[in-house]
C-alpha positions as CSV (number, residue, x, y, z in Angstrom):
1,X,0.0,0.0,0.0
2,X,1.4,3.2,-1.2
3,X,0.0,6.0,1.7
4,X,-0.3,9.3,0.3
5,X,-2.9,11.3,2.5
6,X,-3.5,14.3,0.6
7,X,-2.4,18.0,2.0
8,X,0.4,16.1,4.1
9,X,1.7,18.8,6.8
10,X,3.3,18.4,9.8
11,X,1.1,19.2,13.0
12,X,2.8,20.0,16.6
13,X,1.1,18.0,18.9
14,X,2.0,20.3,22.7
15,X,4.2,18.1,24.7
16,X,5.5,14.9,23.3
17,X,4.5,11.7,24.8
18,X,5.4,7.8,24.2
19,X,1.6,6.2,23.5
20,X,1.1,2.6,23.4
21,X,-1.5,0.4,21.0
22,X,-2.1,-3.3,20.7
23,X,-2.5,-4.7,17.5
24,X,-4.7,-8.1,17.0
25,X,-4.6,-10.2,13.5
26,X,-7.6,-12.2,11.6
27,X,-5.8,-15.3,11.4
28,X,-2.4,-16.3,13.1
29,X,-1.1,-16.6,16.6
30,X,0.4,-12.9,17.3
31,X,-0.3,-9.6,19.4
32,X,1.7,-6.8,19.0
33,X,2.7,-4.0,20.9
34,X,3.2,-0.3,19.4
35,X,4.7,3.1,20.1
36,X,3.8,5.9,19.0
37,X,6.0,9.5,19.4
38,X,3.5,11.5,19.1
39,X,6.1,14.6,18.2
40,X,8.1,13.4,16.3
41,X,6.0,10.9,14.6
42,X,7.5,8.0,14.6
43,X,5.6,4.6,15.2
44,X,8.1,1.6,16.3
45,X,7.1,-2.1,17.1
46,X,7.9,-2.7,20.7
47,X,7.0,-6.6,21.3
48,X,5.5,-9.5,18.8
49,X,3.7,-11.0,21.2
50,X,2.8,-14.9,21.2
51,X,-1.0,-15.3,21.4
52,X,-3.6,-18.0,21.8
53,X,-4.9,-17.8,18.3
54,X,-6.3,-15.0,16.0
55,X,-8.1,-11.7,18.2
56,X,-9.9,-10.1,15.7
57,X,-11.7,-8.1,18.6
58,X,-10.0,-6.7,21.3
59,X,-10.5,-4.7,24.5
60,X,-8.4,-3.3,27.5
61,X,-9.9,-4.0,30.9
62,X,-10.0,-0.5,32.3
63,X,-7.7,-1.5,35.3
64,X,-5.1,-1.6,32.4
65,X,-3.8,-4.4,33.8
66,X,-5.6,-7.0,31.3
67,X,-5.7,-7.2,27.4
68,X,-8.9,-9.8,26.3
69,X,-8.9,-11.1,22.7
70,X,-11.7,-13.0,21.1
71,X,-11.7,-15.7,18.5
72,X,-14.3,-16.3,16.8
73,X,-13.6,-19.5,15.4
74,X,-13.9,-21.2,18.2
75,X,-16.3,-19.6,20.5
76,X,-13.6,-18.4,23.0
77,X,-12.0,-15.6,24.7
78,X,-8.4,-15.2,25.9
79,X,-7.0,-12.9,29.3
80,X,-3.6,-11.5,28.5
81,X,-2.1,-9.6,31.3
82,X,0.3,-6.6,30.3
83,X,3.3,-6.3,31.8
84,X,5.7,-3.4,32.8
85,X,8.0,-3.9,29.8
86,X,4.1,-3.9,27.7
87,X,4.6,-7.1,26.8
88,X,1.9,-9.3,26.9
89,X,1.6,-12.6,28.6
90,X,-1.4,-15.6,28.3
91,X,-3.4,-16.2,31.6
92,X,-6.2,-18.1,30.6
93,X,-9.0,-19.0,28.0
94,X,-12.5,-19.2,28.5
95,X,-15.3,-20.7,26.2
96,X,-18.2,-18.0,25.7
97,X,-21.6,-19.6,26.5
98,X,-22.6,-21.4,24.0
99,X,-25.4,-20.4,21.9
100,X,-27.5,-20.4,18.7
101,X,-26.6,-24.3,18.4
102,X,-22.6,-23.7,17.8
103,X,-19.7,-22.6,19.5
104,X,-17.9,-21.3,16.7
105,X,-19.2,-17.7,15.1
106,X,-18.3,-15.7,12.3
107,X,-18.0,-12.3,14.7
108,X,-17.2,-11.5,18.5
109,X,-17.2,-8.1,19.2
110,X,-15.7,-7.2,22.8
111,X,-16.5,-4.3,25.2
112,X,-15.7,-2.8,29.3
113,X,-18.4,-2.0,30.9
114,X,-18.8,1.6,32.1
115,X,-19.1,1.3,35.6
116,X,-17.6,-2.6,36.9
117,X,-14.9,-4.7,36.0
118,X,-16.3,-7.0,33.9
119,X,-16.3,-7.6,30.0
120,X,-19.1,-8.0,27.8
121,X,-19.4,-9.2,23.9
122,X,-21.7,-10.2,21.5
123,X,-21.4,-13.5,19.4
124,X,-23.0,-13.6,15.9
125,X,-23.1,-16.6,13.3
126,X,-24.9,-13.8,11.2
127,X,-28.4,-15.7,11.2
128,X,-28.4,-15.8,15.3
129,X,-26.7,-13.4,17.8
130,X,-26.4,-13.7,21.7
131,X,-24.5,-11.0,23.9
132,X,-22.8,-12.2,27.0
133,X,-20.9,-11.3,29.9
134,X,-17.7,-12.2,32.1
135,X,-16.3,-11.2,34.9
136,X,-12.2,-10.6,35.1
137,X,-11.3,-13.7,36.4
138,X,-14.0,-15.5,34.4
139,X,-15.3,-17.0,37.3
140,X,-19.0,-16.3,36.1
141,X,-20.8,-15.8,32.8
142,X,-24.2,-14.9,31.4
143,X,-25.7,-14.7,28.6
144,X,-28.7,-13.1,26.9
145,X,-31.7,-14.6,24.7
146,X,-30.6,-15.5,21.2
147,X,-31.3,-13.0,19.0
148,X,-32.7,-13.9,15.7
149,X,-30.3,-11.3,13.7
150,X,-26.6,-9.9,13.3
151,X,-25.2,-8.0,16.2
152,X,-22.0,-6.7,14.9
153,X,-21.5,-3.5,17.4
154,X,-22.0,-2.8,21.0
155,X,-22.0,1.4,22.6
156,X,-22.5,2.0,26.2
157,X,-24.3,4.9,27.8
158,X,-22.0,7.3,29.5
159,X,-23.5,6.1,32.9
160,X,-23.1,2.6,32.2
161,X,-26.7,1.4,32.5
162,X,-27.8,0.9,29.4
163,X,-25.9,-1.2,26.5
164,X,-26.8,-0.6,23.1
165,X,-26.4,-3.4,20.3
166,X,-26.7,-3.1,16.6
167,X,-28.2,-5.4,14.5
168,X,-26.9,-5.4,11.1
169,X,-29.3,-7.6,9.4
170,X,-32.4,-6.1,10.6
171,X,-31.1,-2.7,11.1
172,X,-32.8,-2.4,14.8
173,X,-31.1,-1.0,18.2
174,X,-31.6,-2.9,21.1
175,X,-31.1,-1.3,24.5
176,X,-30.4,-3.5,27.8
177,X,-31.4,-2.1,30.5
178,X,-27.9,-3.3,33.1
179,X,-28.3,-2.4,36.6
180,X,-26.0,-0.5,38.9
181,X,-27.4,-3.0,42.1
182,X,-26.9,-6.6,42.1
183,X,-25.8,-8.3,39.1
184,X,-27.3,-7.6,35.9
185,X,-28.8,-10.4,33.7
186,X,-29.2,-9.5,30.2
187,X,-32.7,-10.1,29.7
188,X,-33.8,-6.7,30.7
189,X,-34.3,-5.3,27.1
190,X,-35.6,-1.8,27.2
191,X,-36.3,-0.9,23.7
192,X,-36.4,-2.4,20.6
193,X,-36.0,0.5,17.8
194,X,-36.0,0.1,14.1
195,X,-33.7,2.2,12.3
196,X,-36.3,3.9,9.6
197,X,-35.0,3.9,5.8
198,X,-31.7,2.2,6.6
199,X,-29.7,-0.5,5.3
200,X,-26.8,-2.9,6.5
201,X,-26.2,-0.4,9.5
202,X,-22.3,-1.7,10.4
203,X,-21.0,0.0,13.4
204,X,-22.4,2.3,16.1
205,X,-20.4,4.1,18.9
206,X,-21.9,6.3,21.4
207,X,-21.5,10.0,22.6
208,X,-19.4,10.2,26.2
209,X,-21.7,12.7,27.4
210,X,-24.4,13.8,25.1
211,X,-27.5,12.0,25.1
212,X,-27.1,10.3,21.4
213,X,-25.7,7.3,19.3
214,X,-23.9,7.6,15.9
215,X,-23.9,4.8,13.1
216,X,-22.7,4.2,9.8
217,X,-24.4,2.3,6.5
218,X,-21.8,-0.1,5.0
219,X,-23.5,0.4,1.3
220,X,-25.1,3.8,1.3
221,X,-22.0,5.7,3.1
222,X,-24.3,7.5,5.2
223,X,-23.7,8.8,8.9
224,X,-26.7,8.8,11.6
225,X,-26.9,11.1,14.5
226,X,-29.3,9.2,16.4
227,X,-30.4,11.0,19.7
228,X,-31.7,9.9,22.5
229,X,-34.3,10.6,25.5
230,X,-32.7,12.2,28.9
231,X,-32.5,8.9,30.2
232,X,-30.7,7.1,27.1
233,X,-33.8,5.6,25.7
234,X,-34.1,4.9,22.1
235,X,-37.3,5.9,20.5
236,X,-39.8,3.3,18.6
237,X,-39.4,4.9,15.5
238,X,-36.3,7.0,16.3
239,X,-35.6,9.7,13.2
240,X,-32.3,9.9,13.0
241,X,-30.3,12.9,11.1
242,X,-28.3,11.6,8.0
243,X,-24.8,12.6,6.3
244,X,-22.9,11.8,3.7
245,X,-19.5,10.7,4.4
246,X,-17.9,10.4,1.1
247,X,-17.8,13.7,-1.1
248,X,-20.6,13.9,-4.1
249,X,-16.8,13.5,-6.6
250,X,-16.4,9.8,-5.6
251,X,-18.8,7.3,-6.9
252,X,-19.9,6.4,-4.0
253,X,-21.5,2.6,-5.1
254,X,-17.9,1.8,-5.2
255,X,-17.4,2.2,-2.0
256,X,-18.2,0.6,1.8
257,X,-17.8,2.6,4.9
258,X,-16.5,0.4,7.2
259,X,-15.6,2.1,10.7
260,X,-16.4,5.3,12.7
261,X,-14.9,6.6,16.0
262,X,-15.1,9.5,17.9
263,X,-11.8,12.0,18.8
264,X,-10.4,12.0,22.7
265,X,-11.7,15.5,22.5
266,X,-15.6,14.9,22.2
267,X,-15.3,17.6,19.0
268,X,-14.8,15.4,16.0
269,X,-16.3,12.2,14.3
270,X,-14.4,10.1,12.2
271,X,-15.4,7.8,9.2
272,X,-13.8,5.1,7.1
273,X,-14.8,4.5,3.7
274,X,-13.1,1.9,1.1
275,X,-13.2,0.9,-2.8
276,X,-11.1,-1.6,-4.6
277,X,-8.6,0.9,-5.3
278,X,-8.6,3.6,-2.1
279,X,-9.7,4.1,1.7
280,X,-11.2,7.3,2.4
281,X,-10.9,9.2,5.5
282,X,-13.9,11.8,6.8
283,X,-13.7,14.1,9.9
284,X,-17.0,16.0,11.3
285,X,-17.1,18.3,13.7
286,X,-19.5,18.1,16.5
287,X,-21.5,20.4,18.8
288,X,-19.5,20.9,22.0
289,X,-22.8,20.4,24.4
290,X,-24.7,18.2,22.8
291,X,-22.4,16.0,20.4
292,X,-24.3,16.5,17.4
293,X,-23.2,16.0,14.0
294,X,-22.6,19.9,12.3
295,X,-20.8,19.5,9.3
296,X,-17.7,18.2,7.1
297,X,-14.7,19.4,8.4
298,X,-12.0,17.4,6.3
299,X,-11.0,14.6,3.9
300,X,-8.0,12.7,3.1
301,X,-7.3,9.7,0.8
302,X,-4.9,7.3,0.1
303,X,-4.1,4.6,-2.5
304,X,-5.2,1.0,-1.6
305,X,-4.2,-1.8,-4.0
306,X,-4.8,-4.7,-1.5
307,X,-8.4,-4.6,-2.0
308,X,-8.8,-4.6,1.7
309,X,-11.2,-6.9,3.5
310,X,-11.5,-4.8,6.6
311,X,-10.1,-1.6,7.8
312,X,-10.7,-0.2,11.7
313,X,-10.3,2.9,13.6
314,X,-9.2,3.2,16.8
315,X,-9.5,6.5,18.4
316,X,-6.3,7.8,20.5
317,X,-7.5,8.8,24.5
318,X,-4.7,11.1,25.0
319,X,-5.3,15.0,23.8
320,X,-5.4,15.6,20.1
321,X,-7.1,14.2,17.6
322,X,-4.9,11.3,16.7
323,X,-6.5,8.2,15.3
324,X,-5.1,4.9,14.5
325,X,-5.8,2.3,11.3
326,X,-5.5,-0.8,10.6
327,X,-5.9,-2.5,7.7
328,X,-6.7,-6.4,6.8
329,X,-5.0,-8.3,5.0
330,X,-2.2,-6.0,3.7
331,X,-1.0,-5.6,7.3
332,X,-1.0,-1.6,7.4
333,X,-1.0,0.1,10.7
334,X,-1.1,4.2,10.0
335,X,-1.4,7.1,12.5
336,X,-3.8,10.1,11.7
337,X,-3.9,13.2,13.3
338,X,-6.1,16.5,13.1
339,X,-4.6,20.0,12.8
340,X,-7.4,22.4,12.6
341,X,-8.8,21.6,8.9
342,X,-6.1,19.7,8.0
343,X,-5.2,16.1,8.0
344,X,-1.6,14.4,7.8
345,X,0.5,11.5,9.0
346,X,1.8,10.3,12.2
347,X,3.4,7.7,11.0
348,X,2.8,3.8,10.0
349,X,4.3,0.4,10.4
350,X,4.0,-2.5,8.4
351,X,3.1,-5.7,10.2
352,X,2.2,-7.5,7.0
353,X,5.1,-10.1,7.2
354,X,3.0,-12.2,9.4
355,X,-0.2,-13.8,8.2
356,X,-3.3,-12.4,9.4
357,X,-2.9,-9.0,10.3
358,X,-4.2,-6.3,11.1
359,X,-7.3,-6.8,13.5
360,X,-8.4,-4.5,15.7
361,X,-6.0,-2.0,17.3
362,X,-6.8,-0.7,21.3
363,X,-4.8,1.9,23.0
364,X,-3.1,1.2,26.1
365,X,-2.2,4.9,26.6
């Protein structure tokens, strides 16, 4: 992959800083451990960890003391703890509850929960979903009600009491209700809210603070601003506002948006689109109050011959608005950051000398 974000600048980023990502892979038996210099922008592999198998998903246990990896292929998730030199080590794998008459899935998406310690997922074969939950040392699991549909995405509610999953093949939201007394039991479904006029809805994140949810359309490139009540509850028939996130020059039938995050700073949205022949990245700015979608802000683009099966974002939680990117199967990790208007590189690395990469990248710091 030739990387050529257009209007390439150099940005100052205030005081420089050592940052630190984990990279997963699709297929193969590594995790690796990145470094980012955020002033002089140079990205460096620090470790090539062994893994359990592929983590396509990943989170960081918010103690920071704990990577978990999923694999999908076999219905199981893996506890890595991270270690002072930020290498990882393997502590232990756990099979999910089984469900939706398998044990193996095509998708495991992984998520902390806002307020405890534990982890949560959902577990798709694409016909059948079920989300579940674990606690740190996986010494209890739940699970939820198979759900006759794709949940590909999970958001949480800045006060942790409600988790929002997005089915992909019915375009719905589902809100569980998850108590802040006891232990919760995913059964408590609040709302069930169709998505009106949408298509193959892909991936949904939540605002920290603002009362809303944000989602992309894989085929029709579109952005939804989805708000919410007061108390985080999704309407029946919720209207939500609707963007485009590739410009009106591209033919947009050519291309799939595949990933959306949103900036350390609360102020900016990002988008990824991809065709056969180039990945398209889209910032929008966002009220400051109430994290509403306002408008456009900037565009880059590079070339990308790899016909990419997948490409991520993963937001950066220090100050500025850094994002990283990895891409599946060439094995492209890039930095991103946001000067004002203007986009330009922080660097990349190539990982694709090992099968499988990239999954999905997670800051550490």
């Amino acid at each position: 992959m030739k990387f050529l974000l257009v209007a390439m600048v150099l940005a100052g980023c205030g005081n420089a800083a050592l940052h630190h990502l984990f990279v997963g892979t699709t297929d193969g038996s590594s995790l690796y451990t990145l470094e980012l210099d955020d002033q002089l922008k140079q990205v460096s592999l620090v470790k090539n960890n062994a893994a359990a198998g592929a983590s396509p998903s990943m989170v960081v246990h918010r103690s920071k003391q704990y990577l978990f990896g999923s694999r999908p292929s076999d219905g199981t998730v893996s506890r890595y703890g991270i270690k002072d030199d930020l290498s990882l080590t393997l502590e232990g794998t756990m099979d999910i509850p089984a469900s939706c008459n398998t044990t193996a899935f095509t998708d495991i998406k992984l998520s902390s929960d806002v307020n405890s310690f534990d982890i949560y997922g959902s577990a798709s074969t694409g016909n059948c979903s079920t989300l579940f939950a674990t606690s740190t040392d996986g010494f209890y699991t739940m699970r939820s009600r198979e759900i006759l549909g794709d949940i590909r995405s999970l958001a949480w509610s800045p006060n942790g009491l409600h988790l929002f999953a997005l089915d992909y093949k019915t375009h719905t939201v589902l809100n569980f209700n998850i108590t802040d007394t006891g232990s919760p039991t995913l059964e408590d479904v609040l709302d069930n809210a169709l998505l009106s006029n949408v298509t193959n809805p892909r991936q949904m994140i939540s605002h920290p603070t603002g009362h809303r949810i944000y989602a992309i359309t894989q085929d029709s490139n579109e952005l939804l601003d989805v708000p919410l009540s007061t108390s985080d509850r999704v309407a029946k028939d919720v209207v939500a506002a609707r963007f485009n996130v590739l410009p009106s020059t591209l033919k947009a039938s050519d291309y799939t948006t595949q990933s959306l995050a949103i900036s350390s700073s609360n102020s900016t949205l990002w988008t990824l689109s991809r065709s056969n022949g180039q990945s398209v990245i889209s910032v929008f700015s966002l009220d400051p109050t109430t994290g509403a979608v306002l408008r456009a802000i900037a565009r880059a683009a590079w070339k990308d011959v790899s016909a990419s099966k997948n490409s991520l974002i993963a937001p950066a939680p220090f100050a500025g608005d850094i994002i990283a990117v990895s891409n599946s199967p060439l094995g492209i990790v890039a930095f991103i950051g946001l000067n004002g208007t203007t986009l330009s590189s922080y660097g990349r690395l190539d990982l694709g000398s090992d099968p499988g990469c990239c999954g999905e990248a997670v800051w550490l710091s």
